[in-house]
C-alpha positions in Angstrom: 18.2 -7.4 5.2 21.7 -7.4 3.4 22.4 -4.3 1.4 22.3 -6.6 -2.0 18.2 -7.8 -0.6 17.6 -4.1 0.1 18.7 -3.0 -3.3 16.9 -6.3 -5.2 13.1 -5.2 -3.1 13.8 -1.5 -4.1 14.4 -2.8 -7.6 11.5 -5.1 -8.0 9.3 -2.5 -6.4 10.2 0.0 -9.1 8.8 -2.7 -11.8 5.4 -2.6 -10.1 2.3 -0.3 -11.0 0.6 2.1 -8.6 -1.9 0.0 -7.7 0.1 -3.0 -7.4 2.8 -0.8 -4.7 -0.6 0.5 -3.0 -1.4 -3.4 -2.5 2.2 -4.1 -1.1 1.6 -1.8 1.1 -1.4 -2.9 2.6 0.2 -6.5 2.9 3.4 -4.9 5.2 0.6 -2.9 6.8 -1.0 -6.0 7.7 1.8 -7.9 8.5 3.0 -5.2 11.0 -0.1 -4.7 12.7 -0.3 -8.6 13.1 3.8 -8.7 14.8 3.0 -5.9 16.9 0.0 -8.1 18.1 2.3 -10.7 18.5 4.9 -8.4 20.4 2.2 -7.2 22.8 1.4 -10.9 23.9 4.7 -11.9 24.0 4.9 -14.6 21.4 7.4 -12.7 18.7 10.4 -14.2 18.5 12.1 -12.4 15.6 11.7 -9.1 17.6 14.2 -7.4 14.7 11.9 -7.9 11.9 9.3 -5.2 13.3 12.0 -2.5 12.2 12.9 -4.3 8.9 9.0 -4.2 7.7 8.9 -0.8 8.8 11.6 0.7 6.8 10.4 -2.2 3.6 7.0 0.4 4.2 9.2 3.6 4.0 11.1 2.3 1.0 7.6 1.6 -0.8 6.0 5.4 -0.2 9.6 6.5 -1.4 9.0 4.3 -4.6 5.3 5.6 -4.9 6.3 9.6 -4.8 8.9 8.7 -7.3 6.3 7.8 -9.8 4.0 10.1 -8.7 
């Protein structure tokens, strides 16, 4: 992600209630669980975007313990 994407997720994230943040996370849970599936068997071919959801995960707890 570009630093202007970074700074637009982080943005829209901050518009977003609790519970709508704690479902966001969930989906980039999912979503990593399913490309490291997909890294075990050999089939990812965007290897790059394990690490991007990762931190996208990191930047929505950050979001979440600002609120909180």
């Amino acid at each position: 992600m570009k630093l202007e994407e970074i700074k637009k997720f982080v943005e829209e994230l901050r518009g977003l209630s609790q519970e709508e943040l704690a479902k966001k996370e969930n989906e980039l849970k999912k979503e990593l669980f399913e490309l490291r599936f997909q890294a075990a068997a050999g089939q990812l071919d965007q290897t790059a975007r394990l690490n991007e959801v990762k931190k996208q995960i990191a930047r929505v707890k950050t979001v979440q313990s600002e609120i909180k």
